[in-house]
N, C-alpha and C positions, 0 to 999 in steps of 0.2 A: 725314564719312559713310563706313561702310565699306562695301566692296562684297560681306561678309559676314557672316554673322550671329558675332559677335565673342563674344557674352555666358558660352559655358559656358568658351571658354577662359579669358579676364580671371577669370571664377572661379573656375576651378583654377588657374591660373597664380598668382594671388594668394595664395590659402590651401595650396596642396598644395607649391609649389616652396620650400620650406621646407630649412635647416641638417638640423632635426631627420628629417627624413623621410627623406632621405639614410643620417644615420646609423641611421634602422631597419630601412633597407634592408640595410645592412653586418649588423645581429645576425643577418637572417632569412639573409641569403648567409652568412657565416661563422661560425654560431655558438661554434665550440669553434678557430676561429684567435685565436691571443694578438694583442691590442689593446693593452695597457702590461704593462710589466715596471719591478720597480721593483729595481734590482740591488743597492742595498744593505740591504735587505730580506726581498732573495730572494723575492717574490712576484710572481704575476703574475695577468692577467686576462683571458680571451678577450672577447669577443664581446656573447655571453648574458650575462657575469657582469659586466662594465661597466653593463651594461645595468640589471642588476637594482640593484645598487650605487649606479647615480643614483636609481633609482625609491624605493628606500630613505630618498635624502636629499629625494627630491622628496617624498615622500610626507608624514616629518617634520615638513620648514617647512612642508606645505598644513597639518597640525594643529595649527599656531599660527597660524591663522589669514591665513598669508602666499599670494597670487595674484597675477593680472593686474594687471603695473606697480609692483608693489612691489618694492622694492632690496632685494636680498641682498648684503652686502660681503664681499670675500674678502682677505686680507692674508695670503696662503700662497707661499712659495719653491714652487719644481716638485717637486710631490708627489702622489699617486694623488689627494687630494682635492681637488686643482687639480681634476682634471678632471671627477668627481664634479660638481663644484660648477660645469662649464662646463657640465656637460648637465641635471643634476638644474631646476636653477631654473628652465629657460626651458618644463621641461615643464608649469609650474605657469603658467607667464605672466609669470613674475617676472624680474627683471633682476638681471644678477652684476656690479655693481662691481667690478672688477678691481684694488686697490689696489696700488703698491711696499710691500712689507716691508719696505723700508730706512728706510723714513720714521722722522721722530723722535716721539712721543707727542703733543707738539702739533701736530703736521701732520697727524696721523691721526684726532685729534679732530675737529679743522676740517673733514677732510674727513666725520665721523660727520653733522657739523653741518649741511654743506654737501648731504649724501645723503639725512640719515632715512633709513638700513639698518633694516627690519625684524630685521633676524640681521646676525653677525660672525661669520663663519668664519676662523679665524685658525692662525701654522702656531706649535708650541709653542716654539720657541726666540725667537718675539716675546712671551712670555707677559706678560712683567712689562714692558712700555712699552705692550700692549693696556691691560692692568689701568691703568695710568697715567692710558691715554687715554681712558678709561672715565671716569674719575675729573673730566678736564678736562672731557668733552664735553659739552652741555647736552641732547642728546638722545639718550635710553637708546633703546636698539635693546633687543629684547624677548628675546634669547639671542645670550651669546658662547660661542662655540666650538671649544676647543680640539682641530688635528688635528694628526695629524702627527708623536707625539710620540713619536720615536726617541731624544731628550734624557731621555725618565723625566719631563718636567717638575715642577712642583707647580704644580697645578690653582687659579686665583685665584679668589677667595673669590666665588661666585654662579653664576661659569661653568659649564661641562659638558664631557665628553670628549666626540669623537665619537661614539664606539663605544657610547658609551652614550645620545647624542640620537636616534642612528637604530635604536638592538637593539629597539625595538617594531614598528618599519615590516614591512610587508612587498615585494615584490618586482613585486608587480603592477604595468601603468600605472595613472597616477593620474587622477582622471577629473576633466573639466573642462566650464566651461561657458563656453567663447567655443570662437571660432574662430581657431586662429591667422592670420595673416596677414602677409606678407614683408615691411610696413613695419613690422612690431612690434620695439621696441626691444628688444636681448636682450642685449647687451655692454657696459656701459660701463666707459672705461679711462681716465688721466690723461695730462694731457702739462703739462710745465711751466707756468703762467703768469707775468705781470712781478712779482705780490706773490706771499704763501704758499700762498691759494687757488689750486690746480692748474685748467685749464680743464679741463674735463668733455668729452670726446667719445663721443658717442652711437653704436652701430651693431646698424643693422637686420637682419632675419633675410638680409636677400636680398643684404646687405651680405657677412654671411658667409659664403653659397652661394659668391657670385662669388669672395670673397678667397681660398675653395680651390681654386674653377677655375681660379685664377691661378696656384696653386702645382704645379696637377695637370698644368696646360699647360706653365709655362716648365722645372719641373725637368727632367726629368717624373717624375709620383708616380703606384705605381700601388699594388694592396693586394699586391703581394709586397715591398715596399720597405719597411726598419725604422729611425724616426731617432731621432737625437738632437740636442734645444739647447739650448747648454753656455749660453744667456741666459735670463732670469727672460720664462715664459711671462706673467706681468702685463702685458705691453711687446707692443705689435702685431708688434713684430718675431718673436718670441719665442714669442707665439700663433698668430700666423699665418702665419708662414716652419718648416715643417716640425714647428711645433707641434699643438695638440689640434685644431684649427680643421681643419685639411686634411688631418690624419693619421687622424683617424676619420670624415671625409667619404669618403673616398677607401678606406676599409676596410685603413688600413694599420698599422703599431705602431709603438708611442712610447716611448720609453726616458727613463726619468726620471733626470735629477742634480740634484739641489739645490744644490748649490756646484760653480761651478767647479774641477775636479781633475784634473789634465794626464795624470797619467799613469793614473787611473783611467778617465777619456776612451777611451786607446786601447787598453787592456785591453776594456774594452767593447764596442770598435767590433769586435775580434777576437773576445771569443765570442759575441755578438747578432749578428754580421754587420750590424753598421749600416750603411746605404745613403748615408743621408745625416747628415751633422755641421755645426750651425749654430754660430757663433761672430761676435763681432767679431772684426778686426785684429790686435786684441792679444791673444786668446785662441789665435789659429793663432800669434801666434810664439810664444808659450809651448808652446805644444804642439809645435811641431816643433823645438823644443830637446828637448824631454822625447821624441820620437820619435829624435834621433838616438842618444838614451842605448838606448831600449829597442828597436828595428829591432822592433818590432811588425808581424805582418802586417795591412794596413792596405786589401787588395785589394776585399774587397767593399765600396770608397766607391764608389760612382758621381757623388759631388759634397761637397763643403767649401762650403758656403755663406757668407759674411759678408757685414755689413752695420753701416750705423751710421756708418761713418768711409770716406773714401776708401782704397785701394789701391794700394802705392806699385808697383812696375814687380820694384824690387829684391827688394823681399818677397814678389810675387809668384811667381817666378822661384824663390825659396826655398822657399816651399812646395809648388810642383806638383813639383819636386825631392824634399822629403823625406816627402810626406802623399800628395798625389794628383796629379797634370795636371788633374782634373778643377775646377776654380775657379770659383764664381759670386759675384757682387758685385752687390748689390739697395741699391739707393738710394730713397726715400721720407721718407714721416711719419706719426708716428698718425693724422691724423685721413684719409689715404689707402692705408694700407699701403706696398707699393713700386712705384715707376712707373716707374724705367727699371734694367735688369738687364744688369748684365754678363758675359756666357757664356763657358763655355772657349775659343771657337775665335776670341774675342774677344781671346785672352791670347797671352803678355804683353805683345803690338803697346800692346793695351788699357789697361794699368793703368796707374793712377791718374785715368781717367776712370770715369764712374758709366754706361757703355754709351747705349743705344737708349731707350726707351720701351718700355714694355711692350706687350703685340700690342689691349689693350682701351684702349690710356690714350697719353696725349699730353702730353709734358714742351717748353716752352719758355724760351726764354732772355729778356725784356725788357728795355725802357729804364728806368730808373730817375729818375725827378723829384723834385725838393724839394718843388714844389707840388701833385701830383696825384698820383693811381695810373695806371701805365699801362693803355694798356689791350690785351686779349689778344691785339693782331694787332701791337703796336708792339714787335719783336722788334730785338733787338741784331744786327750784321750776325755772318753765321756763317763766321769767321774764324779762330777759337781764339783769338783776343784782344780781342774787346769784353766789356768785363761788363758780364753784367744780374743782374737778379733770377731766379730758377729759379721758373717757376708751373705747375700740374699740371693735368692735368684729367682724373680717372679716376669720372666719376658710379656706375661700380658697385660703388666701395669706400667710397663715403665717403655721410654727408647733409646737409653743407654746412653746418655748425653746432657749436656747442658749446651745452652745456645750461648755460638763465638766463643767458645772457650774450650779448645782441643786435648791444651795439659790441662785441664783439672780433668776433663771429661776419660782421658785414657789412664790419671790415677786413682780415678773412681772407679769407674769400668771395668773388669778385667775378664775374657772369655767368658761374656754374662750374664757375671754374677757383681753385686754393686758390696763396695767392700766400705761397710757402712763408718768408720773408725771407730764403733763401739763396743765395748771386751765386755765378754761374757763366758758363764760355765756351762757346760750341757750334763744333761746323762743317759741314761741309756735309752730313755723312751726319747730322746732325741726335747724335752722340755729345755727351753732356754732361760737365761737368768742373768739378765743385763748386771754388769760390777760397776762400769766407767765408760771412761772415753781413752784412746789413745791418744788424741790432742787434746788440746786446753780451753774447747769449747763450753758453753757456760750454758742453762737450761733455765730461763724465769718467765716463769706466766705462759708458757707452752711456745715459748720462742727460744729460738735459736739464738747465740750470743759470741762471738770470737772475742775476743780481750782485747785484739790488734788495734781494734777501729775504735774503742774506746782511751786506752792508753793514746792514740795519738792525738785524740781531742783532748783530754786533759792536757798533754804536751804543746797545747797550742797557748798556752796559760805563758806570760812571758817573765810569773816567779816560782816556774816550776820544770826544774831541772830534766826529768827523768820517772815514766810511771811504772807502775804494775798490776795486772787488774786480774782478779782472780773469784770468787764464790764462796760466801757459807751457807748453810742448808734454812729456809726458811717457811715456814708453815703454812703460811699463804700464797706464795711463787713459786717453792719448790725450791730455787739457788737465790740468793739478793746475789745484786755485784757491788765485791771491796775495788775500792783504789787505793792502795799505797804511793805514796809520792813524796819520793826528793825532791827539797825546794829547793831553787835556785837562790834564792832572796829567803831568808830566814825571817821575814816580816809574813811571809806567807800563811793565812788561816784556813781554818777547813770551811767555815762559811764560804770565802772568796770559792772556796770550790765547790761547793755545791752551789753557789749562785751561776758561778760560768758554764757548768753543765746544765744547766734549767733552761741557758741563754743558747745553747750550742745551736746552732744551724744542723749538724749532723748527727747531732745523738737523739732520738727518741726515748719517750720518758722510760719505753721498757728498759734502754740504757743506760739511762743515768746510776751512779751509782747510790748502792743506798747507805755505803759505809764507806770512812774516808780513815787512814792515817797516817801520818808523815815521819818517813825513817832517812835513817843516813844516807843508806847506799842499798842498790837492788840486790839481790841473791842471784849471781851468774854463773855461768858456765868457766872455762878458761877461755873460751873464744869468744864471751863476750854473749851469748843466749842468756837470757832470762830463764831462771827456773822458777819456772807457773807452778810445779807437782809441790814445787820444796814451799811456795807461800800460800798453797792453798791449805797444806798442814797448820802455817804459822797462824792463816786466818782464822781455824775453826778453834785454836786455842786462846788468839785473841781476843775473840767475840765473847768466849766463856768467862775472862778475866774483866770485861770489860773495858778493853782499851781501844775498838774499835767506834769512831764518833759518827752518830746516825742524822742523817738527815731531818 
């Protein structure tokens, strides 16, 4: 019982505390301040014309008959119609699948299959594995659409160009008949699962309100500030560490790259004044090799953000040296953004821990059981040397689920808190400090990797008996992936496989492996499990002897 009359706020607070409202707040404040710039282009966009640019696309897909709850798929690198396509759909009611590009035509199908997309918005240098995946997928989405297309592409036989799906629309809002509301689904984005099918993470309008307050609070971001992230906005990190998510909430500008390009990075960052630059680990050290060539003026960073991998102390140290002092390191997961963040004044005492907790959210360290889940209060002593499990609890980034998928969702889940599988130490200031993984999941080029899904493409080889696919540490990815493999047929080469994984339908190149060698028999359990822990040891001795044979 409240002790007051509660009802007009619950409903505004429900319908009006919207993403979207936010951002139309930002057109009517700035209309003619630039919102993206796309520099290899040369184009850019204020305010008003972003504005009108979604309405264009929203407009569009209402005229094929696309609204409330229906998937829009997007398979676009970071490009002006990324972001079109982050605001345009939700103004309809509709929801933006956010897909990797990298995917390989059968995984892309799977996921067509797995979504029912009304539309595919796609970027054109994936033109011809779309068209592929078209071809495998058993459900036709009603327009694919090609954007993007700085390549010149050729147009696959059905599809459409952008510029010519949206040249009838006009610029008006589009008009609707619901009400939005802050549980409304508006984002959904993939994160690895143990087979092909990716799990599905859903997120709500109010989901992304919060995930930019989070950005706007911890960097801090305000509308004079202009960034850039050199990572695929598909990836929460990506989207919502200085991407579309927080950058037009907050009325600020986004600078688009579509590939990683070191030294076209810092050119950039010099004449957009870029404020802020998001990267993994291994994109700052490429880049501050590439800065010591070019002593670019690099002053107006107010921050380097990374994420994705820990932070070593030494690299550290190296980069507030040749980039910035200014350093942050943001730790998390899809299905919660980031929950503990590491600040400058954190540094270099700090690095190679993943900092604090963030100021809305709660990171602990647990015990780990054979036969049960811990549970949220059964914490590891805070030592810097017990390992647990790392579980999170941030309710206003996340909704506690994956979409059609109930068991993974309740042992992800638990009274929560999202119980990440990755083991780490704490101490007393409550600092966390990633070790591992409790499964056999694999980390290369800031994607997520299971072994599962690779071992059984290689298994599809019909002179190869039996695989195992496991990680050694690499300087540029972070983990490469090994395959060991029993042949069936002792005529069996390691060409022949790295040719059939280049050819796979369902491996993407992030999974193909980059090292292959062929043993007798796997390392097992007595019941027959694969022991991943015991060949990821034999790998990183391998690698050092040189017996593992490289692509």
């Amino acid at each position: 019982m409240r002790t007051y009359d509660d009802s007009m706020f619950i409903d505004t607070f429900e319908h009006e505390y919207t993403w979207l409202k936010g951002f139309m707040r930002n057109v009517a404040r700035f209309p003619h301040k630039n919102a993206l710039i796309d520099p290899e282009t040369n184009r850019f966009w204020d305010y008003e014309l972003l504005n009108q640019e979604s309405n264009r696309l929203a407009l569009s897909l209402q005229s094929l008959g696309i609204g409330k709850n229906d998937i829009v798929m997007s398979a676009l690198r970071n490009c002006p119609e990324f972001a079109f396509s982050y605001i345009g759909p939700r103004k309809i009611g509709a929801i933006l699948l956010a897909a990797n590009f990298n995917l390989a035509a059968g995984e892309l199908a799977l996921l067509i299959n797995q979504n029912k997309p009304k539309a595919v918005i796609y970027s054109a240098n994936i033109a011809k594995i779309i068209a592929e995946a078209e071809k495998l997928a058993q459900w036709k989405p009603q327009k694919f659409i090609l954007a993007d297309n700085v390549e010149k592409a050729e147009l696959p036989q059905g599809h459409i160009f952008y510029e010519d799906f949206i040249k009838q629309a006009g610029t008006e809002e589009p008009k609707i008949s619901f009400r939005p509301h802050i549980y409304d689904e508006v984002l959904r984005l993939c994160t690895s699962g143990t087979t092909a099918l990716p799990k599905l993470v859903p997120l709500n309008d109010i989901n992304e309100v919060l995930s930019a307050h989070d950005v706007i609070m911890h960097y801090p971001m305000n509308s004079n500030d202009v960034t850039m992230n050199m990572t695929p906005w598909f990836h929460r990190g990506g989207c919502h560490s200085g991407g579309v998510c927080p950058v037009f909430y907050a009325g600020a500008c986004a600078v688009v790259m579509r590939k990683f390009q070191p030294t076209k990075a810092l050119e950039w960052v010099e004449k957009y004044k870029i404020t802020y630059l998001m990267g993994a680990p291994s994109n700052l050290a490429i880049l501050a090799r590439a800065q010591e060539k070019t002593k670019l003026n690099l002053e107006s960073l107010k921050g380097l953000v990374t994420m994705g991998a820990p932070l070593s102390k030494v690299d550290c140290i190296r980069f507030m040296e040749i980039l910035t002092p200014n350093i942050f390191n943001g730790y998390g997961t899809t299905e919660t953004f980031w929950n503990s963040f590491l600040r400058p004044y954190n540094l270099p005492d700090g690095a190679g821990s993943v900092g604090a907790s963030c100021t809305d959210d709660e990171v602990r360290v647990v015990k780990v059981f054979d036969d049960r889940k811990a549970e949220p209060d059964e914490t590891v002593e805070k030592d810097n040397q017990s390992e647990g499990e790392i579980i999170i609890h941030a309710p206003e980034k996340t909704t506690f689920t994956y979409i059609d998928d109930p068991k993974m969702s309740a042992e992800k889940f638990y009274k929560g808190w999202l119980y990440t599988g990755d083991t780490g130490v704490w101490n007393q200031d409550l600092i966390v400090t990633v070790r591992g993984r409790k499964d056999d999941m694999i980390i290369t080029s800031a994607e997520n990797i299971y072994p599962t899904q690779i071992e059984e493409a290689i298994n599809e080889h019909p002179k190869v008996k039996d695989t195992i696919v496991t990680s050694v540490p690499d300087k540029i990815r972070g983990q490469a992936v090994v395959a060991y493999v029993v042949p069936a047929d002792k005529s069996l080469t390691i060409k022949e496989l790295f040719d059939f994984c280049t050819n796979h339908k369902m491996l993407s190149a992030y999974k193909r492996p980059r090292y292959f060698a062929l043993i007798d028999e796997l390392p097992q359990t007595a019941t027959g499990k694969k022991k991943h822990f015991e060949i990821k040891k034999r790998a990183a001795e391998d690698l050092k002897k040189g017996l593992l044979k490289k692509d």
